[in-house]
C-alpha positions as CSV (number, residue, x, y, z in Angstrom):
1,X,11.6,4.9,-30.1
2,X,12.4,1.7,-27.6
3,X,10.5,-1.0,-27.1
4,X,10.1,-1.7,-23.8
5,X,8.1,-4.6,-22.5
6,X,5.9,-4.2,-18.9
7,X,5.5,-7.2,-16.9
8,X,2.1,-6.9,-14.9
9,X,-0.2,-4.6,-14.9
10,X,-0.6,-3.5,-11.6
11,X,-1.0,0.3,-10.8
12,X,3.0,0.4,-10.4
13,X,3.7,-1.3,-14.2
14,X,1.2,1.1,-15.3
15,X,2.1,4.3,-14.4
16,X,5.4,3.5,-15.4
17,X,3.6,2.4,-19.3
18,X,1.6,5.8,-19.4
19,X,4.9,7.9,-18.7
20,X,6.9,6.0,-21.2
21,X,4.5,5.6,-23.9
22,X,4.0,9.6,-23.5
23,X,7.9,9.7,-24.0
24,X,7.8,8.2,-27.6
25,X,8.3,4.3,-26.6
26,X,6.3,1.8,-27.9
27,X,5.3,-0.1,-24.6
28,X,3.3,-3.7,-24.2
29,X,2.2,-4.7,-21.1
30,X,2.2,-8.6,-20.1
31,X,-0.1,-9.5,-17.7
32,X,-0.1,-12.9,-16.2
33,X,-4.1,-12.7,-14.8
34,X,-7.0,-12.1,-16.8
35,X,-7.7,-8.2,-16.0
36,X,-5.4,-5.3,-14.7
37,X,-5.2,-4.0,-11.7
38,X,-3.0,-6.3,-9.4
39,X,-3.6,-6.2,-5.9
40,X,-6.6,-3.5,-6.4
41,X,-9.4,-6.3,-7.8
42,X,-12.7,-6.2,-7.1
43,X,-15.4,-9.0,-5.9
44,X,-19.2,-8.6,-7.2
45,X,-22.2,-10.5,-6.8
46,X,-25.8,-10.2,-6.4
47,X,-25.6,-6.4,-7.0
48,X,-23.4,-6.0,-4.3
49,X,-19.5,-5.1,-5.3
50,X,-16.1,-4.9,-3.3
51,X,-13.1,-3.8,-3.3
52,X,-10.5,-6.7,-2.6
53,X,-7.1,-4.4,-2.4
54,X,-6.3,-1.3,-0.6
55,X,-9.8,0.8,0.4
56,X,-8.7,4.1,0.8
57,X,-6.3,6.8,-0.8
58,X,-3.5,8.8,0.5
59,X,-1.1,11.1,-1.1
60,X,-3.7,11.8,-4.0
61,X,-0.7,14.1,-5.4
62,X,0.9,11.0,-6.9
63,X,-2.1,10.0,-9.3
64,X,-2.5,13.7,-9.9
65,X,1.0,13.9,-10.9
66,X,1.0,10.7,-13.3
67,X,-2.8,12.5,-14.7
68,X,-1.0,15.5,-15.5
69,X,2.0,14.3,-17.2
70,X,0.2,11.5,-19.8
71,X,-2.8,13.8,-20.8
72,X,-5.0,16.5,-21.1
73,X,-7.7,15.5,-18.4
74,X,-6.4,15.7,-15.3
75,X,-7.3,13.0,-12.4
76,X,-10.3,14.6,-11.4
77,X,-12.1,14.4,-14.6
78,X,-11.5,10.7,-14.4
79,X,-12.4,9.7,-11.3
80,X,-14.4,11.6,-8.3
81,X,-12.3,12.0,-5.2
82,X,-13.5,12.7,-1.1
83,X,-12.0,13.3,1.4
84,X,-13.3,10.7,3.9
85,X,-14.3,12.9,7.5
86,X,-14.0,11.9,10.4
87,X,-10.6,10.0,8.5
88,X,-11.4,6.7,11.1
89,X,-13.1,5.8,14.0
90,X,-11.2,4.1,16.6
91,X,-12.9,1.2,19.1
92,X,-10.8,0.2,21.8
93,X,-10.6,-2.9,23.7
94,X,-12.3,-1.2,26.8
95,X,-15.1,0.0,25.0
96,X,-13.8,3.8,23.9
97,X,-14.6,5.7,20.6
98,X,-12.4,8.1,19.3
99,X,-13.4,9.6,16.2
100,X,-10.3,11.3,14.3
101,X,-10.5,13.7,11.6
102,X,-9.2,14.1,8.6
103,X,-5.9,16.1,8.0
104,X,-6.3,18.1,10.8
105,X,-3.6,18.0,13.8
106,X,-5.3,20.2,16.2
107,X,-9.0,18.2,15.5
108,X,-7.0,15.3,16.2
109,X,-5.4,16.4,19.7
110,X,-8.8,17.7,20.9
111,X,-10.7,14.3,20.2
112,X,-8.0,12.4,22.1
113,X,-8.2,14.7,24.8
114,X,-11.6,14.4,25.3
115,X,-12.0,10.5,24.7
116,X,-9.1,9.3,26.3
117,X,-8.5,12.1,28.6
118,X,-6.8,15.5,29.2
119,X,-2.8,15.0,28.0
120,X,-3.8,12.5,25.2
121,X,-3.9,14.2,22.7
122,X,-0.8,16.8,23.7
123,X,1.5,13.6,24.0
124,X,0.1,12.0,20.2
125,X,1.1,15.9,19.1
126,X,4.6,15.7,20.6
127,X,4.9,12.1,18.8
128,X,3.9,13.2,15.3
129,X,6.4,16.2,16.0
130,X,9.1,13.8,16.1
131,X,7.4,11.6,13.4
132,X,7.6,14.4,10.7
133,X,11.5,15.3,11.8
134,X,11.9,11.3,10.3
135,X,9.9,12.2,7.5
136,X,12.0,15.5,6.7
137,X,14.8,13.1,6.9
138,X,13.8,9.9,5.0
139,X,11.1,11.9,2.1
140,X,13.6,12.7,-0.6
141,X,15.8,9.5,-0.6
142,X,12.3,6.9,0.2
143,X,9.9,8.3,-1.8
144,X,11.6,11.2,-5.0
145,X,15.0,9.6,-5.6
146,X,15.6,6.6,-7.1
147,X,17.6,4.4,-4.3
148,X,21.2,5.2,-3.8
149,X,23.7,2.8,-5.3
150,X,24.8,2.6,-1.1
151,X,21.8,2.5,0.9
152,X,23.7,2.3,3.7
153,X,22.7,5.9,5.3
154,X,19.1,4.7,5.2
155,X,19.8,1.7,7.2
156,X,20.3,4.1,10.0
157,X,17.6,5.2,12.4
158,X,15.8,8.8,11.6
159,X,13.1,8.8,14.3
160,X,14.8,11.1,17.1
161,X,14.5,10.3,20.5
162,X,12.7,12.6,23.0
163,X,14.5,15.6,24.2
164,X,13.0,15.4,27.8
165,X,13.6,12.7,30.6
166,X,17.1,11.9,32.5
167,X,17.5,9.1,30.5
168,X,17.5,9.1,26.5
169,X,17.0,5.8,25.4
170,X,16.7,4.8,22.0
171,X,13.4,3.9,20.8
172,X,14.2,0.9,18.2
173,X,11.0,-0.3,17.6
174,X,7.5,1.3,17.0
175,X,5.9,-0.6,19.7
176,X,9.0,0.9,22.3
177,X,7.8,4.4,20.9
178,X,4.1,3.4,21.9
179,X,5.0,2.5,25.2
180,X,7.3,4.8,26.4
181,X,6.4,7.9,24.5
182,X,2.7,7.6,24.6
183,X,2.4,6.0,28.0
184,X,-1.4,4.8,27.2
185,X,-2.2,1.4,25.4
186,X,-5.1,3.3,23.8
187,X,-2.4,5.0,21.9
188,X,0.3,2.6,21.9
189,X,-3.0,0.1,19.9
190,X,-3.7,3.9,18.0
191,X,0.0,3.7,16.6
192,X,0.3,0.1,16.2
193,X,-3.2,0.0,13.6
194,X,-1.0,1.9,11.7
195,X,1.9,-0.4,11.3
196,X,-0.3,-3.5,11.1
197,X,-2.3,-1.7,8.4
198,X,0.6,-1.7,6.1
199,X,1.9,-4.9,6.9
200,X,4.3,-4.0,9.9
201,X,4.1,-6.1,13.2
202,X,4.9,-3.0,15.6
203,X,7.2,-5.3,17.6
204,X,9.6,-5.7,14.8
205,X,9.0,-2.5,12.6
206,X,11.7,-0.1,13.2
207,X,10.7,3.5,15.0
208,X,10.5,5.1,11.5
209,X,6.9,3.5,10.7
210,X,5.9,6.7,12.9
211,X,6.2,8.2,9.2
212,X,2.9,6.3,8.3
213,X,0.6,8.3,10.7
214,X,1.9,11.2,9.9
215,X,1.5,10.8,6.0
216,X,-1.9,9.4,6.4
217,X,-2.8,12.5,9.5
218,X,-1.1,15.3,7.1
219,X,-2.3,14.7,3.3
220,X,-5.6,12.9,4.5
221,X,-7.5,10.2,3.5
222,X,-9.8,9.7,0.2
223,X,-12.2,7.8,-1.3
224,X,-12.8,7.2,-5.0
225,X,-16.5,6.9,-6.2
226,X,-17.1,3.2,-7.3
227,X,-13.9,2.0,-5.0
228,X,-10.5,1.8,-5.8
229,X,-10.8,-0.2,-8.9
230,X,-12.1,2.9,-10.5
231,X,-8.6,4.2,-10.2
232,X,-7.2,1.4,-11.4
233,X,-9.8,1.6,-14.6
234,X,-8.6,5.0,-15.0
235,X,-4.7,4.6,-14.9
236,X,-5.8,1.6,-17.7
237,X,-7.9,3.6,-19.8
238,X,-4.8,6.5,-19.6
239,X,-2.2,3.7,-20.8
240,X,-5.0,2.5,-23.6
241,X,-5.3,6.5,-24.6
242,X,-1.6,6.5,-25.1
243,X,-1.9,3.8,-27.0
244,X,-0.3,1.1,-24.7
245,X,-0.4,-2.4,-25.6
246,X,-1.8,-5.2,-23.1
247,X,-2.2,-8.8,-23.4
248,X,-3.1,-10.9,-20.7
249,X,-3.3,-14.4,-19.6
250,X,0.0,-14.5,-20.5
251,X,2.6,-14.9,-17.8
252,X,6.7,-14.1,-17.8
253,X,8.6,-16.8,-17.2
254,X,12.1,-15.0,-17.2
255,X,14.0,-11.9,-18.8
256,X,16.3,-12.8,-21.9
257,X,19.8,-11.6,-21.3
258,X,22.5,-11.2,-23.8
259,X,26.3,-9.8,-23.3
260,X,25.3,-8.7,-19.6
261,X,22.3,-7.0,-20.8
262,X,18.7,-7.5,-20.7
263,X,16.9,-8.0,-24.2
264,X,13.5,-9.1,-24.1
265,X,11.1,-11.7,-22.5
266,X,10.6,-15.4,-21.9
267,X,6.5,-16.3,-22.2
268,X,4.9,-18.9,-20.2
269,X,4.5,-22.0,-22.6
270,X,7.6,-20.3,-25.4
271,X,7.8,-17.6,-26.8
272,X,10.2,-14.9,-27.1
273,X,9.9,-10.9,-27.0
274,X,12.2,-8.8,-28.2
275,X,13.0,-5.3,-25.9
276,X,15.7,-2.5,-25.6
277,X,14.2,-2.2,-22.0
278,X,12.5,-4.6,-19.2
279,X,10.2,-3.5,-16.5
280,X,9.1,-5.8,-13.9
281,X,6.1,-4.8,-11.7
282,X,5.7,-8.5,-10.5
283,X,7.5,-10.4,-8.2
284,X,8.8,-13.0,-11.4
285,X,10.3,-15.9,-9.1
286,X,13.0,-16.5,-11.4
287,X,13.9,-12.6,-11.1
288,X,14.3,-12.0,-7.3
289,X,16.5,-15.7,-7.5
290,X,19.0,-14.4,-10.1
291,X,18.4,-10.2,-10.2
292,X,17.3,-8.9,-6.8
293,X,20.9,-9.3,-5.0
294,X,23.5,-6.5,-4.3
295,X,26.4,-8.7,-5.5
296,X,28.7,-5.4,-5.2
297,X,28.7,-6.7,-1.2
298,X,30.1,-10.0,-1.8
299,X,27.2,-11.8,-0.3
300,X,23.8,-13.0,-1.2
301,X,21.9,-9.7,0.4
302,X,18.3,-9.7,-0.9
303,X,17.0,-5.9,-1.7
304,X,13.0,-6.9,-1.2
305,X,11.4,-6.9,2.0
306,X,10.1,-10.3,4.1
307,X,7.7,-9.3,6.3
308,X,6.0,-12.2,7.0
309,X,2.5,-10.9,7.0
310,X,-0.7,-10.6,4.5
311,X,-4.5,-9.6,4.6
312,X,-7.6,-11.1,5.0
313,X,-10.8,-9.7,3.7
314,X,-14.4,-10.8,4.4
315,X,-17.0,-9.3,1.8
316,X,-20.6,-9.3,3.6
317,X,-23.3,-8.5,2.4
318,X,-26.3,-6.9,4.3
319,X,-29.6,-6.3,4.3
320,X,-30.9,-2.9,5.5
321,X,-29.6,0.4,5.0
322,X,-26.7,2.5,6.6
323,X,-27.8,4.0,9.1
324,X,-27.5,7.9,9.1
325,X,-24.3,8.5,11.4
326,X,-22.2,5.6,10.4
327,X,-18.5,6.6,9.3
328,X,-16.9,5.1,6.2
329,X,-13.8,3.8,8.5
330,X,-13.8,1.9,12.2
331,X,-10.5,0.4,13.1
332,X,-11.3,-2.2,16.1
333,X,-9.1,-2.6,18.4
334,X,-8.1,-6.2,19.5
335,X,-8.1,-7.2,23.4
336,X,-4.9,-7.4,24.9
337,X,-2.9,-6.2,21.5
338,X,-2.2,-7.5,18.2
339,X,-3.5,-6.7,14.9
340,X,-6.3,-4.2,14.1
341,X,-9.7,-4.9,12.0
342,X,-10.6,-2.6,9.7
343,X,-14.4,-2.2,8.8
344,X,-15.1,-0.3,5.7
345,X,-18.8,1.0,5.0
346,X,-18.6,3.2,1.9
347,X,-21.5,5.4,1.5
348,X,-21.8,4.6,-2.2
349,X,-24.9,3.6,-4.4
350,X,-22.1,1.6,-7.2
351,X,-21.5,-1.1,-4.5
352,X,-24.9,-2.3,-3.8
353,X,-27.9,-3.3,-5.5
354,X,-30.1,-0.6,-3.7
355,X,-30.5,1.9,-1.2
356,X,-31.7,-1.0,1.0
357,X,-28.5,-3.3,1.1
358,X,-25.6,-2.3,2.4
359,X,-22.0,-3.3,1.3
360,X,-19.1,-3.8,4.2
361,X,-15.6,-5.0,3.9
362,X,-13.7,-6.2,6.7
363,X,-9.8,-6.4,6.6
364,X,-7.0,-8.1,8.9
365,X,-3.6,-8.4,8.8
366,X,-1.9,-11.8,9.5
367,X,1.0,-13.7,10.0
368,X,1.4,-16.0,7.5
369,X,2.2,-19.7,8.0
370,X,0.9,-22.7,6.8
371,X,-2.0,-24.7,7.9
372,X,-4.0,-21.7,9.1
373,X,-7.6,-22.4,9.3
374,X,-9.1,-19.4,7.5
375,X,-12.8,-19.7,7.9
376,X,-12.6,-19.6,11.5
377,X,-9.7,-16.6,11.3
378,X,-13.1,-14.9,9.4
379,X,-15.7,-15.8,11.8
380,X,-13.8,-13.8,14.7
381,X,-13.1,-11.0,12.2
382,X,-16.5,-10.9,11.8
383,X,-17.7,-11.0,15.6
384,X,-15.1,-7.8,15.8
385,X,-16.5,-5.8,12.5
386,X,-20.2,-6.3,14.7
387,X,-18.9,-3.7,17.5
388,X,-18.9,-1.1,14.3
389,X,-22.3,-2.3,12.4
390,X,-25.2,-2.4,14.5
391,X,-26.7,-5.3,14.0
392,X,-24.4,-6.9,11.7
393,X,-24.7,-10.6,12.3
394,X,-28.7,-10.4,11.7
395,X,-28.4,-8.3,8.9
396,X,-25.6,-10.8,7.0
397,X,-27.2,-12.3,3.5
398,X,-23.6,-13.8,2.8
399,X,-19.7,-13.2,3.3
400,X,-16.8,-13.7,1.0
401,X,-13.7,-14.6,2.2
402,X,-10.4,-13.6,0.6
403,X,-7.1,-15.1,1.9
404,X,-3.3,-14.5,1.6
405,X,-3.0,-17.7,-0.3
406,X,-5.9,-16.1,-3.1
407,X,-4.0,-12.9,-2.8
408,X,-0.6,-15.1,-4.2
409,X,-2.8,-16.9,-7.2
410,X,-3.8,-13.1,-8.2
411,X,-0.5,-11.2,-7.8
412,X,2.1,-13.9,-7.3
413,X,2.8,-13.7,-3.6
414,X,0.6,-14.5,-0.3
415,X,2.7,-11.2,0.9
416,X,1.0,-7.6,0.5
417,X,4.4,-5.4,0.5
418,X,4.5,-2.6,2.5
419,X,6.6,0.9,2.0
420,X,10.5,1.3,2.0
421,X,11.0,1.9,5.9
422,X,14.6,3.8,7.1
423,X,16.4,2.0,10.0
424,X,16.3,-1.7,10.2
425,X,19.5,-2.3,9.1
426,X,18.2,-1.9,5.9
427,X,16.0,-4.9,6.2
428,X,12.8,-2.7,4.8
429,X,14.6,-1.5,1.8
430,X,12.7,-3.1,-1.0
431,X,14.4,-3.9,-4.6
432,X,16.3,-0.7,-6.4
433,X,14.2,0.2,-9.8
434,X,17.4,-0.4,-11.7
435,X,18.7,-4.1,-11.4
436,X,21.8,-5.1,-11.1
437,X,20.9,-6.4,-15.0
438,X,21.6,-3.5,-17.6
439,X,17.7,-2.9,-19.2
440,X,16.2,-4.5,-16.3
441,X,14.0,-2.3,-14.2
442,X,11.2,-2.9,-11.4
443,X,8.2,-1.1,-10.5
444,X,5.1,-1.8,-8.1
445,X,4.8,-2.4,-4.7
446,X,7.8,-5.0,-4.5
447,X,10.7,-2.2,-5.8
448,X,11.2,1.3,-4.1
449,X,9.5,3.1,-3.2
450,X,8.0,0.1,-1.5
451,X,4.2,-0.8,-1.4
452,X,0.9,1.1,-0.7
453,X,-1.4,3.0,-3.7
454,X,0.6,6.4,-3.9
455,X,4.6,4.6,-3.3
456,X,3.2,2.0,-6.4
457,X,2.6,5.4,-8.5
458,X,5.7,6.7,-7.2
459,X,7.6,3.5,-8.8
460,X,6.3,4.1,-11.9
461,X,7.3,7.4,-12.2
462,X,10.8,7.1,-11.2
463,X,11.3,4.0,-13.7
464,X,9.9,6.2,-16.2
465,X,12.6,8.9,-15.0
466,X,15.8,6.3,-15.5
467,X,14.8,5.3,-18.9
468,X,13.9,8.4,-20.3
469,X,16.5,10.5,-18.3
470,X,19.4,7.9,-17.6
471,X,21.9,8.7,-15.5
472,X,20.7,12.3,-15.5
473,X,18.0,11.7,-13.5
474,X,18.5,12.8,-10.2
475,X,14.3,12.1,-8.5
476,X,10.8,13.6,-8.8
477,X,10.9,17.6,-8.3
């Protein structure tokens, strides 16, 4: 039996506790907030109740998976799960609705085709074609293996150009796929909501972010009954089961190293704690300073992403109920480009106080930068969320407003991460679960497989793989 101590508890640090503590280790968890969770928190007042992270669920397989493997109930015993249909409805700048479905690729090329007109959707079908030959390419090494000791071949481009035209160019960015390829800025903004929704500014994300649409169009979209957190209560109540160890309020300082290996834990205000393995599933500053560098390259490289961007959310709550053909999702689209805002109306009686209030969260992607006047930022949010609520504005009893800067007090940086993209120049690669420290280890949406609910799990899991397995361990099967 190891002890192995978990630094955070977001739903990365824990799926990586569950497996381990499964395995015969005796696992504590250090969490530097009050509550687990991480980035998947929750807001509630007057009744009313939020959630202040990621909204929706894809790849559902992953939590399955980590269910499973640390007990006898499986996932959906723990939490309910829907599908959410139609997956998102789409409001352009010049007025057009498009609703998409859920997980189905022909649904999806007739509603384009007959909101945006004929050709629509068969060119968004020829896209995700070459979308899911860069998925084939990049799914084994991204998202099952841990990250090869020379990333190199992922820094290369998968997305393939088309095989039509006189001229071939290659397509470098997403927003260069958009424009040439889909030849429509309804679908160009279609493509780029999904980039912006995980961080990406299309203009500088690298043509394999087509991967994102067609994970999220292939394995669906889902909703978990009470919001997110009640996955994240679940994956807590599984480590508790398996008799993990958590103490919070209690923040990492730094990892104790001794003869070039890790050996335990520095705490916030003294402290040491003693461990034959480390896993970090925070972004500890003094880690990515000294730990996150390939120093095999001779040169300060760092292995996390910087994409410059976070979220903003804005909690309202309403008065009046749903009305009967609202949809859970409505991306709108912004005039003359740029990032996306997504309006979430949950159909759930756990999020308001009855069935005549309604609860709707709002959500934006930003670039960060200093001085940004936030309130303002919210008020034309809002104004945008109003072309998917009828009536929004005289409905509103009060807003919340989240900001990057609340999202760095909870988690430790203003930055939500997004997944480990191919291409780049290996820019998008985010930190390797093994360090470069012996008995160091990272997990969450800062190490591979990069950011997002299901890649978080997928951390955990392959962490869990290294320790128990070693160097045997060769990737998820």
């Amino acid at each position: 039996m190891a002890r192995i101590v978990v630094i955070g508890a977001g739903l990365g640090a824990m799926a990586a506790a569950a497996r381990l503590a499964v395995a015969g280790h005796r696992v504590t968890v250090y969490e530097q907030g009050p509550t687990y969770g991480g980035a998947v928190g929750r807001y509630a007042r007057d009744g009313f109740a939020f959630d202040t992270g990621p909204g929706l669920l894809h790849l559902p397989a992953v939590y399955r998976d980590l269910f499973v493997k640390t007990g006898k109930e499986p996932l959906e015993e723990c939490v309910e799960l829907t599908q959410v249909d139609p997956a998102a409805r789409h409001v352009f700048a010049d007025g057009t609705r498009v609703d998409l479905p859920n997980a189905s690729r022909a649904g999806t090329v007739a509603a384009l085709d007959a909101a945006l007109g004929a050709g629509a959707g068969e060119r968004w079908g020829d896209f995700l074609t070459r979308a899911r030959e860069a998925w084939d390419r990049t799914r084994r090494p991204l998202l099952e293996e841990p990250q090869p000791a020379d990333p190199a071949p992922l820094a290369r481009e998968p997305y393939p150009a088309p095989k039509a035209g006189l001229l071939r160019r290659p397509t470098r960015t997403l927003a260069q796929v958009g424009a040439r390829e889909l030849r429509d800025p309804r679908l160009a903004a279609l493509l780029d909501a999904y980039a912006w929704a995980y961080g990406f500014d299309p203009a500088g994300a690298p043509a394999s972010a087509a991967v994102l649409p067609y994970m999220e169009q292939t394995f669906g979209s889902w909703y978990v009954a009470g919001g997110l957190r009640a996955l994240a209560d679940a994956v807590y109540e599984r480590c508790r089961k398996r008799r993990v160890e958590f103490v919070f309020d209690t923040p990492v300082v730094d990892v104790l190293e001794k003869d070039g290996r890790a050996v335990g834990v520095w705490l916030d205000g003294g402290g040491e704690v003693a461990a034959d393995h480390v896993v970090s599933g925070a972004p500890v500053p003094a880690l990515y300073r000294d730990q996150v560098v390939e120093w095999e390259r001779g040169e300060d490289w760092p292995r996390h992403q910087v994409l410059g961007t976070g979220r903003v959310t804005v909690c309202l709550a309403l008065r009046g109920a749903r009305e009967a053909d609202a949809v859970h999702r409505t991306v709108v689209h912004a005039e003359g480009g740029g990032p996306a805002v997504t309006v979430l109306r949950p159909d759930d009686p756990a999020l308001r106080p009855d069935a005549d209030h309604e609860a709707v969260t709002v959500t934006a992607t930003v670039r960060t930068a200093p001085g940004q006047e936030w309130e303002a930022f919210a008020d034309r949010m809002v104004e945008a969320a109003g072309r998917a609520v009828p009536g929004l504005r005289d409905r509103l009893l009060w807003r919340h407003v989240r900001t990057p800067e609340d999202v760095r007090r909870d988690t430790g940086a203003a930055e939500v991460p997004g997944p480990a993209l191919a291409g780049a120049g290996g820019r998008l690669l985010p930190a390797a679960n093994r360090s470069p420290l012996p008995g160091l280890y990272f997990a969450g949406g800062w190490s591979h497989p990069g950011g997002g609910l299901a890649h978080a799990g997928m951390s955990g899991a392959l962490v869990a793989g290294l320790i128990v397995e070693g160097a045997d361990f060769r990737g998820s099967q």
